[in-house]
C-alpha positions as CSV (number, residue, x, y, z in Angstrom):
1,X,7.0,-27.0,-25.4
2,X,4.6,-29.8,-26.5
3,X,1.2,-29.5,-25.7
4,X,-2.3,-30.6,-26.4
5,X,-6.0,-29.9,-25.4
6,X,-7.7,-32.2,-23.0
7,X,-10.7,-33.0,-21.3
8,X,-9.4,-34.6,-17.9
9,X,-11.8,-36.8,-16.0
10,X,-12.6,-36.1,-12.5
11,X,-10.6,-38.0,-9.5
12,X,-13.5,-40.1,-8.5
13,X,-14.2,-41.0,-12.6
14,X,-10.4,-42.2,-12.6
15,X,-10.5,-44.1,-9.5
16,X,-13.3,-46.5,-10.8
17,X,-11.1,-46.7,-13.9
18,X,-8.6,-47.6,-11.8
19,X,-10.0,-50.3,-10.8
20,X,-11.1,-51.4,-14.3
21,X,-7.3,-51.0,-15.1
22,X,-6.2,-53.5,-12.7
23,X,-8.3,-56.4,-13.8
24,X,-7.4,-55.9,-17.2
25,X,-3.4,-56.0,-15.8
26,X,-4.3,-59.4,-14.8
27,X,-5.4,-60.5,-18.3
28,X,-2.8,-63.3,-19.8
29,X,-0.3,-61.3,-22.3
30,X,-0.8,-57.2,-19.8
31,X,2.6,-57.7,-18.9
32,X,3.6,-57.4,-22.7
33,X,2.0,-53.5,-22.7
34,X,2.7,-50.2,-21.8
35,X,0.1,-49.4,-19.2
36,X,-0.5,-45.4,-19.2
37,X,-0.4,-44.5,-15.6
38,X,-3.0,-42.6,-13.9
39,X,-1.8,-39.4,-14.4
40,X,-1.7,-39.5,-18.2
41,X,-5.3,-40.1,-18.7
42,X,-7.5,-37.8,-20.8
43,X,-9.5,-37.1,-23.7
44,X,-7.1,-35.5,-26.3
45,X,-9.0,-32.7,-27.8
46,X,-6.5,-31.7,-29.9
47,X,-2.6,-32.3,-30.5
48,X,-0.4,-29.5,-31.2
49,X,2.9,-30.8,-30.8
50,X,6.4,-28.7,-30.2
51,X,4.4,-24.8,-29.6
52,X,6.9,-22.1,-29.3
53,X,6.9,-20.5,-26.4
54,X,5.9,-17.1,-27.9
55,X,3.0,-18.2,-29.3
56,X,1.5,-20.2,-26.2
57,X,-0.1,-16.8,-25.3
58,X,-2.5,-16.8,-28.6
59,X,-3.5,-20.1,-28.5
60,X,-4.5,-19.4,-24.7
61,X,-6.4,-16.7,-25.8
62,X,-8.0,-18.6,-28.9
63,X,-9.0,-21.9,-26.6
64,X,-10.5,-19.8,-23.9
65,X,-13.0,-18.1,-26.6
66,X,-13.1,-21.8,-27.6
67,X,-14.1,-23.0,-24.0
68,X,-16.5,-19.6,-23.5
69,X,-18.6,-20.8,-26.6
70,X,-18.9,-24.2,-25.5
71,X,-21.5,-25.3,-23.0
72,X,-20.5,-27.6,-20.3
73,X,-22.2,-31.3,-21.4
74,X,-22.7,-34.8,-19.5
75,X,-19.7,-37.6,-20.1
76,X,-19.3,-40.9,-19.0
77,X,-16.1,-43.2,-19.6
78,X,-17.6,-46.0,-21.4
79,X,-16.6,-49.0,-23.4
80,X,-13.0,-49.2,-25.5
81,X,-11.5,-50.0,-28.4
82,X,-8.3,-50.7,-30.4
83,X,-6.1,-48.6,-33.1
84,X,-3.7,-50.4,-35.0
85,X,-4.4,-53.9,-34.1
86,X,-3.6,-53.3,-30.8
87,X,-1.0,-50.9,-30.6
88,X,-3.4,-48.5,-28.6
89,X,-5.9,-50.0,-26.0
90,X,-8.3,-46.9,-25.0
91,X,-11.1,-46.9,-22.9
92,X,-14.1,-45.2,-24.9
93,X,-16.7,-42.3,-24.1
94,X,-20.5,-42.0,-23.7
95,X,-23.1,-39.3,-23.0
96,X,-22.9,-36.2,-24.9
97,X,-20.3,-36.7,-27.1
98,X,-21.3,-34.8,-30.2
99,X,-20.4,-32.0,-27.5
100,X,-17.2,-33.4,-26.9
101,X,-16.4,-33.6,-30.6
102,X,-17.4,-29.6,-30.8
103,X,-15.0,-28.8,-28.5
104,X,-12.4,-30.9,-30.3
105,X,-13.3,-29.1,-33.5
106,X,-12.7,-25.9,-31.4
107,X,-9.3,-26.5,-30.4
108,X,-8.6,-27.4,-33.4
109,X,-9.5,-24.4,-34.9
110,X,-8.3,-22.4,-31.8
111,X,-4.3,-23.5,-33.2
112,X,-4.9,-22.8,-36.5
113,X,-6.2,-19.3,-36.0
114,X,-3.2,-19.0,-33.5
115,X,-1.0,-20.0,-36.6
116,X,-0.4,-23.7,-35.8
117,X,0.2,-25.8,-38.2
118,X,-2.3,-28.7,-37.5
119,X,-1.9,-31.5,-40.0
120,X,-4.0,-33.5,-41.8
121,X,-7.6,-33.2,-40.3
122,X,-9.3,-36.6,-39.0
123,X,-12.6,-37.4,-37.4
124,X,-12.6,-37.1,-34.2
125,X,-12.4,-40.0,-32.0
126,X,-13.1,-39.3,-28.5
127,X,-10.8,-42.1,-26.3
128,X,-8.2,-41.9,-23.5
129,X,-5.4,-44.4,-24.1
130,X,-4.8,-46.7,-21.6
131,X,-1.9,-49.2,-23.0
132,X,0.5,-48.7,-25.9
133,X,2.4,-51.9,-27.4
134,X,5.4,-51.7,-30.4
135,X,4.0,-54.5,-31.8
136,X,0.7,-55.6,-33.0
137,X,-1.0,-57.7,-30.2
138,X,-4.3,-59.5,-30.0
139,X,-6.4,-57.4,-27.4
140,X,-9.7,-59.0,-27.5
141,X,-10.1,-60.6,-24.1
142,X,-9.3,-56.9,-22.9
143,X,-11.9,-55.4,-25.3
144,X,-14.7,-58.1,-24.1
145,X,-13.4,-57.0,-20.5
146,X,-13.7,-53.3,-21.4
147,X,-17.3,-53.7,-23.6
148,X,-18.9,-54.1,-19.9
149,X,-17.1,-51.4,-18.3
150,X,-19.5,-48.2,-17.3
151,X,-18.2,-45.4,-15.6
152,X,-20.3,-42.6,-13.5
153,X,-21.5,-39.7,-16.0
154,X,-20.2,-36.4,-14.9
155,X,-20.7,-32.6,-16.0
156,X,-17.8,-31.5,-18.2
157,X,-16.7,-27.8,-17.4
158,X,-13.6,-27.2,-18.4
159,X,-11.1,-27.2,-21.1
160,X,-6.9,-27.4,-20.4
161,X,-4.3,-26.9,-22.2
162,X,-1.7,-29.8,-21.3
163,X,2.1,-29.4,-21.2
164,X,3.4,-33.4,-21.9
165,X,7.4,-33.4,-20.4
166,X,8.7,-36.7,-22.4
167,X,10.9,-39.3,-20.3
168,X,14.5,-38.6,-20.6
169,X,16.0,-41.0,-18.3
170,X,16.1,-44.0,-20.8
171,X,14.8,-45.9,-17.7
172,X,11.9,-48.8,-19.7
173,X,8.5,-47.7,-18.4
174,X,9.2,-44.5,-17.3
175,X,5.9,-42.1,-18.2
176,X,5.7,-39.4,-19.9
177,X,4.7,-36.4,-17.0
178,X,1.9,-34.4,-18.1
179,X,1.3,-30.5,-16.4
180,X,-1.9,-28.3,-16.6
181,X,-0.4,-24.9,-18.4
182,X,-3.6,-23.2,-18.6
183,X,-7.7,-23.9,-17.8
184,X,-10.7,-22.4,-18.8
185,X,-14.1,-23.0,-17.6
186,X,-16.7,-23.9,-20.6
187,X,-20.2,-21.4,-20.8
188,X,-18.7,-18.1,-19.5
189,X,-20.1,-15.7,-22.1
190,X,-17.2,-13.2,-22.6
């Protein structure tokens, strides 16, 4: 299965990103992007890729230590940004986020201990994508829109482990579906 470590913002967090998301669909040239739907937003810890099914158990085991030795921490959705000249819109973090980057470095290790391979390691960037695009497209009116965006700062308390169930219908702009596999709640000595 393919899977990844997330922090998932709370319902009321993604509503007011919701909203943000809906002006920015009105921008000349949104038509042109894939918008990630509601449901797909969240703060990749870490990416694992295809996880065999036996080995689901150990990484569970390794990212609930993870999540034990991590305090819960304040976060905000904050800001964006841009990779690959527009390829990825994302909308940005705030508040604690050296926090958030621990945890990241957590999961990551959590795979490799649980003998996933985990690629080339890269500095952690803490975003949750919120349009894709094939091509490279300008995105700067969205970024000026996004530069004033500040979302309510909540308390972060858990980590999940995220099952992502690719399209297979073929039908354009059909979402990836994304399933909570397992959760553990940061700070529980154990």
């Amino acid at each position: 299965m393919r899977l990844f470590a997330a922090v998932l913002p709370p319902q009321d967090v993604a509503h007011e990103l919701a909203v943000e998301v809906e002006q920015l669909r009105r921008l000349p040239g949104a038509d042109g992007l894939r918008w990630t739907g509601r449901p797909g937003w969240h703060f990749t810890l870490a990416f694992y890729g295809e996880v065999d099914d036996d080995v689901v158990p150990e990484l569970s085991a390794r990212l609930e230590r993870a999540a034990h030795r991590s305090a819960p921490f304040r976060l905000a959705v904050r800001g964006g940004g841009q990779f690959g000249h527009g390829r990825a819109l994302w909308a940005g973090a705030a508040g604690e986020v050296p926090a958030l980057r621990l945890l990241a470095g957590r999961a990551e290790a959590a795979a490799r201990k649980a003998g996933l391979e985990t690629g080339e390691h890269r500095r952690y960037k803490a975003h949750l994508t919120l349009a894709r695009s094939r091509d490279a497209v300008d995105v700067t009116s969205y970024l000026e829109a996004l530069d004033a965006f500040a979302g309510r700062e909540w308390t972060v308390g858990e980590l999940v482990l995220v099952r992502s169930n690719l399209p297979t219908s073929g039908v354009p702009g059909e979402q990836p579906r994304y399933e909570p596999v397992g959760r553990w709640p940061l700070g529980r000595a154990g």
